[in-house]
Biopython code that builds the backbone (N, CA, C, O; Angstrom):
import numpy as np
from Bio.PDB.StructureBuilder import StructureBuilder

atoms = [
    (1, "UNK", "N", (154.831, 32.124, 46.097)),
    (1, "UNK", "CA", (155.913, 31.212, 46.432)),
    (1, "UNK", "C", (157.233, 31.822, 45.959)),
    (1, "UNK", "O", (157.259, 32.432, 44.889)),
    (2, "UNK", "N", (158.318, 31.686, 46.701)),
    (2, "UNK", "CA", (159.263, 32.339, 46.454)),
    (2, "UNK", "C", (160.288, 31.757, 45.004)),
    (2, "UNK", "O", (159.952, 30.623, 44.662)),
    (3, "UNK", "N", (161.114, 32.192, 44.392)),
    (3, "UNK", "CA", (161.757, 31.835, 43.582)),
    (3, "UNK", "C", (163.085, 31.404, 44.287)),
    (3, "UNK", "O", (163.890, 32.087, 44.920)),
    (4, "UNK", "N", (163.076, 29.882, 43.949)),
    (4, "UNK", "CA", (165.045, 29.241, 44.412)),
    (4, "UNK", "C", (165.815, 29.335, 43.336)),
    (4, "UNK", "O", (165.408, 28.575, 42.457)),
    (5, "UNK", "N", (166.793, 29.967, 43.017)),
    (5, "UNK", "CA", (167.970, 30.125, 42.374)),
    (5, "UNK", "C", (169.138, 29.125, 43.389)),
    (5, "UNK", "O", (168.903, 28.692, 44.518)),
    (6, "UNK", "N", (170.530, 28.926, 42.510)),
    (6, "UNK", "CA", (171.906, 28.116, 42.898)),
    (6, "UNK", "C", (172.968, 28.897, 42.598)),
    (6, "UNK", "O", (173.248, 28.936, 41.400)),
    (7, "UNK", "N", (173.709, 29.595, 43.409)),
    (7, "UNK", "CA", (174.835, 30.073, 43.007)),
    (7, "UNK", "C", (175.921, 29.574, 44.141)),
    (7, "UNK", "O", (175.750, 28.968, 45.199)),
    (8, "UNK", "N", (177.100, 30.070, 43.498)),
    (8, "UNK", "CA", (178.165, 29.366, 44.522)),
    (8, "UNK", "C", (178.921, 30.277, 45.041)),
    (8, "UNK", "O", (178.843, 31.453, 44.684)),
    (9, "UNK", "N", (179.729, 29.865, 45.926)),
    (9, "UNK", "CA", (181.222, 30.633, 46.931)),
    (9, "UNK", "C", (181.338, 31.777, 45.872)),
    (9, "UNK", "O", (180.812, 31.578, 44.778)),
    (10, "UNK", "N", (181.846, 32.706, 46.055)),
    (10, "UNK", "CA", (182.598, 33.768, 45.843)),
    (10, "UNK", "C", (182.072, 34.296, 44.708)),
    (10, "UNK", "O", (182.592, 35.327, 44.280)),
    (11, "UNK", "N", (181.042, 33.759, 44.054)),
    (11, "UNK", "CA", (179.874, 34.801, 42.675)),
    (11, "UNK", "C", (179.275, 35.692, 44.017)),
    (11, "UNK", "O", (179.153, 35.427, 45.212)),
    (12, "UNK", "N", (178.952, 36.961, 43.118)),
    (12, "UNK", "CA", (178.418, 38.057, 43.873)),
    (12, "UNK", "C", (176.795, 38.262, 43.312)),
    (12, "UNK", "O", (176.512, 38.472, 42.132)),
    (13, "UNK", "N", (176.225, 38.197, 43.957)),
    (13, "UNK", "CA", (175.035, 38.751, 43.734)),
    (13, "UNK", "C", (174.263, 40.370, 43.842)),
    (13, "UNK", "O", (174.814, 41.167, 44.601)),
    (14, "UNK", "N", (173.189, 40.766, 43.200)),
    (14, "UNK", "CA", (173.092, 42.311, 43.036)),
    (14, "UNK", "C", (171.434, 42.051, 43.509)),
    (14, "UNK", "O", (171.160, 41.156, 42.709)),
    (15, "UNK", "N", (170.621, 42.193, 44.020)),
    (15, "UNK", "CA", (169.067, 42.332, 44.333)),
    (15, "UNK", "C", (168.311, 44.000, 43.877)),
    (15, "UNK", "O", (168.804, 45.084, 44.187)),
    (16, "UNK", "N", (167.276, 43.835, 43.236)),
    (16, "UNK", "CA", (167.016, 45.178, 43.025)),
    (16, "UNK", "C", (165.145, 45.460, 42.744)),
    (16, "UNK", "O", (164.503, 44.412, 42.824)),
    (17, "UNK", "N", (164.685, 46.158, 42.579)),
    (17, "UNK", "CA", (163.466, 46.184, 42.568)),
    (17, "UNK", "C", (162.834, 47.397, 41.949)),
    (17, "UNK", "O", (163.196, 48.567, 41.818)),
    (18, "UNK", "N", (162.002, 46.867, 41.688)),
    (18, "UNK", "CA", (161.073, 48.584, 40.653)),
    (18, "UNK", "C", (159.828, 48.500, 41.364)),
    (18, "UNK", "O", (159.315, 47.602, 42.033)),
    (19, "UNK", "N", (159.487, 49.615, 41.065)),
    (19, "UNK", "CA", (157.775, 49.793, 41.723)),
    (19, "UNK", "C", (158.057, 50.985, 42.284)),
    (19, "UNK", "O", (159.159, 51.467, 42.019)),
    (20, "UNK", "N", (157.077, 51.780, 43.239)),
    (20, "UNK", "CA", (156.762, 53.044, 43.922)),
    (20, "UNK", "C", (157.694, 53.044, 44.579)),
    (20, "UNK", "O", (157.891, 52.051, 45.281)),
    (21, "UNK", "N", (158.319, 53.782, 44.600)),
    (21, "UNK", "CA", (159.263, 54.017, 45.902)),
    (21, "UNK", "C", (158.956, 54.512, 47.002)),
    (21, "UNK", "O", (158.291, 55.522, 46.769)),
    (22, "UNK", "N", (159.142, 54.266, 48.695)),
    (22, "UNK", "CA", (161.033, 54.166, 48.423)),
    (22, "UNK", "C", (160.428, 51.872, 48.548)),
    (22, "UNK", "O", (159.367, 51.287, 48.764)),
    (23, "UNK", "N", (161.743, 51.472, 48.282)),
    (23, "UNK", "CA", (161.486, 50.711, 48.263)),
    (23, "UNK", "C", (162.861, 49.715, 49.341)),
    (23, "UNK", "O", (164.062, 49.779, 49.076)),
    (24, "UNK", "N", (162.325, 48.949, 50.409)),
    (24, "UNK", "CA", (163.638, 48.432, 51.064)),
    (24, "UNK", "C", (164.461, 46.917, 50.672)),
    (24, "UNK", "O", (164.026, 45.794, 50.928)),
    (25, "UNK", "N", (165.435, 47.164, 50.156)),
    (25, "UNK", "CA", (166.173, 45.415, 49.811)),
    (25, "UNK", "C", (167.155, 45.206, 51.062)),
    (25, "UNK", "O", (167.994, 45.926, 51.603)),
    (26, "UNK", "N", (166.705, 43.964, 51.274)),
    (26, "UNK", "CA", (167.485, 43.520, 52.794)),
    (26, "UNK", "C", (167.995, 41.520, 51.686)),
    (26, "UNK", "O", (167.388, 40.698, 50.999)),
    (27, "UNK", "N", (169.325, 41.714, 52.185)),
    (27, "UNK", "CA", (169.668, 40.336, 51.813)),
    (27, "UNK", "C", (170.098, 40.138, 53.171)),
    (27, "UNK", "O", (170.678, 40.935, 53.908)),
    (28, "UNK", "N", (169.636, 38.661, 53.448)),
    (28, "UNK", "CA", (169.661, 37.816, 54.739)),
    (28, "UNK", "C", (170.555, 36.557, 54.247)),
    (28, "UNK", "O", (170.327, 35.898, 53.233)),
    (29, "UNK", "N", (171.610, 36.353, 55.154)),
    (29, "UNK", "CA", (172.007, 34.769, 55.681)),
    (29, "UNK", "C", (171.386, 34.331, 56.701)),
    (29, "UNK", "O", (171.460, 34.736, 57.861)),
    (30, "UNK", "N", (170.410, 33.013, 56.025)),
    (30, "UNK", "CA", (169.241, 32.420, 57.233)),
    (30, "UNK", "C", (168.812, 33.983, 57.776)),
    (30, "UNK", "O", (168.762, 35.032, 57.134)),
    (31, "UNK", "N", (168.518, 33.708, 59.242)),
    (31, "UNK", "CA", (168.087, 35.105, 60.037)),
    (31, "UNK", "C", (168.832, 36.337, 59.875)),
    (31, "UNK", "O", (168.186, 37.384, 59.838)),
    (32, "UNK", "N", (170.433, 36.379, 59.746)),
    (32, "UNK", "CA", (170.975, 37.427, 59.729)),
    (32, "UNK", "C", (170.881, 38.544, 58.660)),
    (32, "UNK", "O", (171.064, 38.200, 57.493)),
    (33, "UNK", "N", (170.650, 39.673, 58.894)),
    (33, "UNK", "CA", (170.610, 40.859, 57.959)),
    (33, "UNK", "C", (171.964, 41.304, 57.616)),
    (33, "UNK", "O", (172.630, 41.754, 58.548)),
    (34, "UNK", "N", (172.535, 41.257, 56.359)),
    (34, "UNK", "CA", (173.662, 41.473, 55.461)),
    (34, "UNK", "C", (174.024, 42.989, 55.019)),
    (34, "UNK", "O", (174.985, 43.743, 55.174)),
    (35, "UNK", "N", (173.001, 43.034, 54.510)),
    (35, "UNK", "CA", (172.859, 44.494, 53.597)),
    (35, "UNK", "C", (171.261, 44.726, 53.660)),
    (35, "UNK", "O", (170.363, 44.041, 53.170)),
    (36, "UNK", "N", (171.192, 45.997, 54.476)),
    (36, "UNK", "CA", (169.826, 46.543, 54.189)),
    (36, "UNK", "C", (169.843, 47.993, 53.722)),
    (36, "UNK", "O", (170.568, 48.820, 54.276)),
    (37, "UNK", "N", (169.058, 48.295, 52.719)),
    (37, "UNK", "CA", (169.301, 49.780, 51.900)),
    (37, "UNK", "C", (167.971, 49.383, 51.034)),
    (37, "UNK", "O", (167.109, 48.504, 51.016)),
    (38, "UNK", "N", (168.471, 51.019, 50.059)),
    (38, "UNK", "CA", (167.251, 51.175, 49.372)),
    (38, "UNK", "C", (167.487, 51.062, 48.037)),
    (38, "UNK", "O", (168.533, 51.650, 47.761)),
    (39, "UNK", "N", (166.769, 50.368, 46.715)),
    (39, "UNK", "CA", (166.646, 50.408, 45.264)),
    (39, "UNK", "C", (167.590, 49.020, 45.269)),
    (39, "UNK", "O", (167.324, 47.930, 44.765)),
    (40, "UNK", "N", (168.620, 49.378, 45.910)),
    (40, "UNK", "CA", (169.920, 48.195, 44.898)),
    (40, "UNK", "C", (170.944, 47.508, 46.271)),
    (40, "UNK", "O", (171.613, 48.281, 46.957)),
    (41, "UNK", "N", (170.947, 46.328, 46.479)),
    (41, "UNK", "CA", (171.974, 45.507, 47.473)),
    (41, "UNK", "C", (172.886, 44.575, 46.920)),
    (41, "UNK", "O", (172.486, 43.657, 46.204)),
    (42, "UNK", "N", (173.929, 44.718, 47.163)),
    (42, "UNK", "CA", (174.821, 43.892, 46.419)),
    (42, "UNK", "C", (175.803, 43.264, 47.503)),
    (42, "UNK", "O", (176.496, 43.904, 48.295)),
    (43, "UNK", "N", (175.692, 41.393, 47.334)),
    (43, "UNK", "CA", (176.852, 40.742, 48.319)),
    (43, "UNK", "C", (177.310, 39.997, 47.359)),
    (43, "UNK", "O", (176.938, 39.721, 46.219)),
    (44, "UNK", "N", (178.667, 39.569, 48.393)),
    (44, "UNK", "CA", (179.678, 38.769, 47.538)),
    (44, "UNK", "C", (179.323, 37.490, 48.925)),
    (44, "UNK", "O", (179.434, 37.586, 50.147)),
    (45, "UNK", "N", (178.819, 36.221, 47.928)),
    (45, "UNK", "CA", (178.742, 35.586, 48.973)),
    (45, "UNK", "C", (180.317, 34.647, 49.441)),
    (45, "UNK", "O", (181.182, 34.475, 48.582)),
    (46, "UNK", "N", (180.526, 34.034, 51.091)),
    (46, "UNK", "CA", (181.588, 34.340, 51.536)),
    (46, "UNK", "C", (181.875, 32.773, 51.992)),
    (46, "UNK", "O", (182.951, 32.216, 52.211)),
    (47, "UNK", "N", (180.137, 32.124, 52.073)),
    (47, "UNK", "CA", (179.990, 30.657, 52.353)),
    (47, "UNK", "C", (178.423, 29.687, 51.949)),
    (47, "UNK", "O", (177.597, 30.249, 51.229)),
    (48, "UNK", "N", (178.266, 28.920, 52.226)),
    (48, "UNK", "CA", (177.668, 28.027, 52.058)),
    (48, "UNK", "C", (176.492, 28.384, 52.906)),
    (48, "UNK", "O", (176.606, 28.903, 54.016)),
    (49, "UNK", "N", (174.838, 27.944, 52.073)),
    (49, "UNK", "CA", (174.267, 28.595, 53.117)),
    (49, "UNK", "C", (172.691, 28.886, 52.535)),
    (49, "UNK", "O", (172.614, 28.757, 51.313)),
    (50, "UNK", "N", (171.338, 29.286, 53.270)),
    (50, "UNK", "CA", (170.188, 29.808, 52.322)),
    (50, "UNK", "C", (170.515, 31.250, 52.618)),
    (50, "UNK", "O", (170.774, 31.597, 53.770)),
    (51, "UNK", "N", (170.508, 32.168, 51.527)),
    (51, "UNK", "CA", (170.060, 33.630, 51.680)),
    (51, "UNK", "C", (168.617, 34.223, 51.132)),
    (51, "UNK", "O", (167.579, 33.665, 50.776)),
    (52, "UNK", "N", (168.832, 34.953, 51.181)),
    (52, "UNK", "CA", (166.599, 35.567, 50.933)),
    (52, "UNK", "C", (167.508, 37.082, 50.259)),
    (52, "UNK", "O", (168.569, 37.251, 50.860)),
    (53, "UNK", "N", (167.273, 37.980, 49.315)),
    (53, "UNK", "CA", (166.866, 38.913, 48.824)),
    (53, "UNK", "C", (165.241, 39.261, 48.605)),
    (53, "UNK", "O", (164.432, 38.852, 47.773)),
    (54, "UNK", "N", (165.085, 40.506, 50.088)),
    (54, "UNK", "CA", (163.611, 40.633, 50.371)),
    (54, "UNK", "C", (163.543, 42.356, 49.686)),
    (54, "UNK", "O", (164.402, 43.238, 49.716)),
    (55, "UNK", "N", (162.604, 42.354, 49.287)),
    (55, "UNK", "CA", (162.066, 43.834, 48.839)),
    (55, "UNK", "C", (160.955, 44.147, 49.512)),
    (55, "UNK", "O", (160.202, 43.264, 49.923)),
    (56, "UNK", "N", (160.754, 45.276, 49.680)),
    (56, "UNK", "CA", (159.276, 45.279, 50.910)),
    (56, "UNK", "C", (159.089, 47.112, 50.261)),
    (56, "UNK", "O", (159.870, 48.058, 50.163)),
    (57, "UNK", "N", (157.586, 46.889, 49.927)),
    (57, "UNK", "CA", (157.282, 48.487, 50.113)),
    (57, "UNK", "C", (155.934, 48.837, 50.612)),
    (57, "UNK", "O", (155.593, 47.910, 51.347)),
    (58, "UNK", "N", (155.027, 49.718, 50.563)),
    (58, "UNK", "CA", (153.891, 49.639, 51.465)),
    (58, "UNK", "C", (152.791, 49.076, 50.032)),
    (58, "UNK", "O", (151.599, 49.382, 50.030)),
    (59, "UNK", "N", (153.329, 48.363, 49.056)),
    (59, "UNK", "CA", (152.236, 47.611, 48.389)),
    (59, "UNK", "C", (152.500, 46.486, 48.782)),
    (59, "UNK", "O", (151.610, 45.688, 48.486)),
    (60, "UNK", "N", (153.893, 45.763, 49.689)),
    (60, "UNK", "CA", (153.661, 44.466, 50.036)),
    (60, "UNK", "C", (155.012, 43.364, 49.996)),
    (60, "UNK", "O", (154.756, 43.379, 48.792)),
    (61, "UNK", "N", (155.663, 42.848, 50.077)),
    (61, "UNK", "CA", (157.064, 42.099, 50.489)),
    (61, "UNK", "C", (157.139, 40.933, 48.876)),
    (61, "UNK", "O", (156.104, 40.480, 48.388)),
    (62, "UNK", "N", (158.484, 40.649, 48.311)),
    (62, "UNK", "CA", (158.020, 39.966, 46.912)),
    (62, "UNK", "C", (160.089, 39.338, 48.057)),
    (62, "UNK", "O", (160.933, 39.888, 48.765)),
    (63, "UNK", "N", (159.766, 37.717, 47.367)),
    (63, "UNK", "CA", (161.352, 37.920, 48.598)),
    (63, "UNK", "C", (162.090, 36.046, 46.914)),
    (63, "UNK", "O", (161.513, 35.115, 46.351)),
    (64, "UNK", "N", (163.416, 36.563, 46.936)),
    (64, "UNK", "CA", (163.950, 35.784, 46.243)),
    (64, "UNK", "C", (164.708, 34.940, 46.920)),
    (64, "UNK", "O", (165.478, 35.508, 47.695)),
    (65, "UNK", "N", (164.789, 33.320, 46.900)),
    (65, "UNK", "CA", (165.258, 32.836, 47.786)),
    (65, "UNK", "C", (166.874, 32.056, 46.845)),
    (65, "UNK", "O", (166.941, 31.432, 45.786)),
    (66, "UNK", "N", (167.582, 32.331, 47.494)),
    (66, "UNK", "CA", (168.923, 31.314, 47.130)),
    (66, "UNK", "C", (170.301, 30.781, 47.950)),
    (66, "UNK", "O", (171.087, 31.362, 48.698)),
    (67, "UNK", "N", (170.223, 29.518, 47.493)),
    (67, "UNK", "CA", (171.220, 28.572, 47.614)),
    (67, "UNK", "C", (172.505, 28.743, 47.318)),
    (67, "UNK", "O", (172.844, 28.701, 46.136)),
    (68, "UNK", "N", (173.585, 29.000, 48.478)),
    (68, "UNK", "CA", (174.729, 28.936, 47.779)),
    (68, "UNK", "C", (175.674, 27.443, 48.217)),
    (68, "UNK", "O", (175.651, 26.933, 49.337)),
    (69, "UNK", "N", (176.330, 27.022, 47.242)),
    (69, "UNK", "CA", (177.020, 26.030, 47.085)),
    (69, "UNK", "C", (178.561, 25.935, 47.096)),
    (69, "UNK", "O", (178.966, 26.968, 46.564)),
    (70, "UNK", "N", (179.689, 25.095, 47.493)),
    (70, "UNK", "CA", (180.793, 24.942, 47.008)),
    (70, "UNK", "C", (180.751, 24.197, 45.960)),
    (70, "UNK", "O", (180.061, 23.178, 45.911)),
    (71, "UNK", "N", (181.604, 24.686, 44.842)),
    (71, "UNK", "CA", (181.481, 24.445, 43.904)),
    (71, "UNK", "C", (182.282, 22.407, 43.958)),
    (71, "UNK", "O", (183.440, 22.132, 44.268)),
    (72, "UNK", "N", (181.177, 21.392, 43.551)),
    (72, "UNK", "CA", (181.953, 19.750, 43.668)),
    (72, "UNK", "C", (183.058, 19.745, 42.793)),
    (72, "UNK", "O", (183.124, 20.495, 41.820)),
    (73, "UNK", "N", (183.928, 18.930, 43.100)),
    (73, "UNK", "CA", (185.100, 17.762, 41.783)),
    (73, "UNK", "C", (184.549, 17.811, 40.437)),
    (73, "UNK", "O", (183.356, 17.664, 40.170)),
    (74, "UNK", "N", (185.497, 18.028, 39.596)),
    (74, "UNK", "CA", (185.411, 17.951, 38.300)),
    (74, "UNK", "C", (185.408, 16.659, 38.189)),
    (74, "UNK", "O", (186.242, 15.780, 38.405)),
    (75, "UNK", "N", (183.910, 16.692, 37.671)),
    (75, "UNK", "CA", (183.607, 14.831, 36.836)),
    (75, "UNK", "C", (185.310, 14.034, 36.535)),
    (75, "UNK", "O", (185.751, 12.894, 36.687)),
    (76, "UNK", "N", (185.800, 15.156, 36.115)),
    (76, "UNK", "CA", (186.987, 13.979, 35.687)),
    (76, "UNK", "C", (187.363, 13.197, 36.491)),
    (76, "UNK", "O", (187.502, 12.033, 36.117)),
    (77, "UNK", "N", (187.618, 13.504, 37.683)),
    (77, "UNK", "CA", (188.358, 13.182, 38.482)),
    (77, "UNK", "C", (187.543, 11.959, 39.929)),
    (77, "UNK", "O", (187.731, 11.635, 41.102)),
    (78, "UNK", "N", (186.717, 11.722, 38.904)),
    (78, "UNK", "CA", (185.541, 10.387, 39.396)),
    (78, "UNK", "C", (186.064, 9.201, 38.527)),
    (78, "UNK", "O", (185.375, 8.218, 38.797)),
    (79, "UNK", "N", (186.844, 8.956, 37.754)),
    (79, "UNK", "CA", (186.787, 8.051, 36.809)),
    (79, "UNK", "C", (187.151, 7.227, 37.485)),
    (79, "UNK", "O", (187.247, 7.540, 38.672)),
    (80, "UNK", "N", (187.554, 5.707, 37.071)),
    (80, "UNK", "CA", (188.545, 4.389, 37.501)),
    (80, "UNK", "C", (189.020, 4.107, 36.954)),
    (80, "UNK", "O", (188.715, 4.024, 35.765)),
    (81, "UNK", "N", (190.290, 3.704, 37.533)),
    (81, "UNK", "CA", (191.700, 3.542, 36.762)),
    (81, "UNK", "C", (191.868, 1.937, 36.162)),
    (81, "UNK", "O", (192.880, 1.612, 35.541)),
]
sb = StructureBuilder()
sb.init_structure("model")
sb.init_model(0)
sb.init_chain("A")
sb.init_seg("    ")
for serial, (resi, resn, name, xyz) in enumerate(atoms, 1):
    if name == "N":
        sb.init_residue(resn, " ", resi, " ")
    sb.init_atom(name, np.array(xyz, "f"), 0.0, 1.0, " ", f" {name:<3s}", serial, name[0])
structure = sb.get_structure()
């Protein structure tokens, strides 16, 4: 089962992987392919949205799944006057 992480607008994320090489990291928005390369992928995410950081080598696919968010209102600014 995959792992869900939460990050938001404009944090950058880095995906990376060990094992036999070579090894492929593809980060996806939903279906779309972002960055595909080898050992290390790095995005700056740009919106709101599911992405997948997938690693795949010929022992088998291990894939990290995450949520990005706009960051809500500062509690403060919920209060009543």
């Amino acid at each position: 089962m995959p792992v869900v992480e939460r990050a938001f607008v404009s944090e950058e994320m880095t995906c990376s992987a060990t094992g036999s090489p070579p090894i492929h990291i593809a980060i996806l928005k939903d279906s779309t392919v972002l960055v595909n390369t080898t050992n290390l992928a790095t995005v700056r995410f740009r919106e709101e949205g599911n992405y997948s950081c997938v690693a795949t080598s010929k022992y088998g696919t291990d894939v990290q799944e995450i949520v990005v968010i706009i960051p809500g209102e500062p509690e403060a600014n919920n209060h009543d006057h």
